[in-house]
PLY file of the C-alpha trace (Angstrom):
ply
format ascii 1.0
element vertex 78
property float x
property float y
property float z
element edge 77
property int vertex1
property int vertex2
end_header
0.00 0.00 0.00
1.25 3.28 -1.07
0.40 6.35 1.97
1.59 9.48 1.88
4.03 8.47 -0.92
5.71 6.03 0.96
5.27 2.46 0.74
4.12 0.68 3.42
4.42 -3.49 3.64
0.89 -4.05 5.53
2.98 -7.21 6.75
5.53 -5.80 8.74
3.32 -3.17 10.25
2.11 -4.77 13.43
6.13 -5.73 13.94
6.67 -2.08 13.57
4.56 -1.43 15.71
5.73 -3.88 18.72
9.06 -3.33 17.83
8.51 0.40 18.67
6.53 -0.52 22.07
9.12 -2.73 22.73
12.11 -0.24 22.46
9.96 2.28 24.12
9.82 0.37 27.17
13.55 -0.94 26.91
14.42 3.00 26.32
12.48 3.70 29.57
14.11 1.24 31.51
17.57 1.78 30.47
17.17 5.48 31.63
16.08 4.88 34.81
19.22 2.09 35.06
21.03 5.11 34.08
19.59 7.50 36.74
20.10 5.22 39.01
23.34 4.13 38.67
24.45 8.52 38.87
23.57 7.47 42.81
25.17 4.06 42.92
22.12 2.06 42.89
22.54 0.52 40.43
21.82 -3.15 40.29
23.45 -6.54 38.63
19.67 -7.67 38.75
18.99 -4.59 36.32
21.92 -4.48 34.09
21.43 -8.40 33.64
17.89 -7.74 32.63
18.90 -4.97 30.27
21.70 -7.90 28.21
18.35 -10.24 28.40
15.86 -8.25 26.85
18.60 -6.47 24.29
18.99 -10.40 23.30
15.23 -11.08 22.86
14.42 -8.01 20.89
17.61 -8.60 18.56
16.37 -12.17 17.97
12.35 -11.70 17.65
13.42 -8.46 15.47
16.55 -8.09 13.89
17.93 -11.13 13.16
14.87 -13.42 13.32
14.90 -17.66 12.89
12.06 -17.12 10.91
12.96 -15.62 7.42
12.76 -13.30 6.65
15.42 -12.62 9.60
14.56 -8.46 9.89
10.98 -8.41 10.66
10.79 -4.88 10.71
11.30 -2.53 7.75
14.25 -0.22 7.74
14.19 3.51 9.09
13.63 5.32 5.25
16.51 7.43 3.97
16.06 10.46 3.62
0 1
1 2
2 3
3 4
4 5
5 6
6 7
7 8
8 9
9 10
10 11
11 12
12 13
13 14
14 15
15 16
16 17
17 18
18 19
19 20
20 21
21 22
22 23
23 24
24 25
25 26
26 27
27 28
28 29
29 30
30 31
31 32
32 33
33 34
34 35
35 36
36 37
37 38
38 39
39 40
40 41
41 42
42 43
43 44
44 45
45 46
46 47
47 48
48 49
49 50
50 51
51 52
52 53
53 54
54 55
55 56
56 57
57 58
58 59
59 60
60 61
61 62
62 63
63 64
64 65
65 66
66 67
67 68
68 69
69 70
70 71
71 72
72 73
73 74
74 75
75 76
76 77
């Protein structure tokens, strides 16, 4: 489907759309990692979480077992 003269693969839209939720809330809780590690209370617990969910949403997203292995379509260039 063609929108606002870009294309958009009706496929990979609801991955988009995760995939943006997702980072969101890994954005959000990095920062607050990062806030509180400025007060040194910062904690393994958290920083191992962080390395867990980086993996998952590298292998559900960006380099996916099922082909094709992105399953979300590329930033455009400007």
């Amino acid at each position: 489907h063609i929108l606002d003269k870009q294309l958009i693969v009706v496929n990979f839209l609801v991955n988009d759309l995760r995939f943006y939720l997702e980072m969101d809330r890994f954005s959000r809780f990095a920062d607050c990692e990062e806030a509180a590690a400025r007060f040194n209370m910062r904690s393994e617990k958290g920083g191992a979480f962080l390395k867990k969910k980086l993996d998952i949403i590298s292998r559900l997203f960006l380099n996916s077992d099922i082909p094709p292995k992105l399953r979300v379509r590329p930033r455009d260039l400007p």
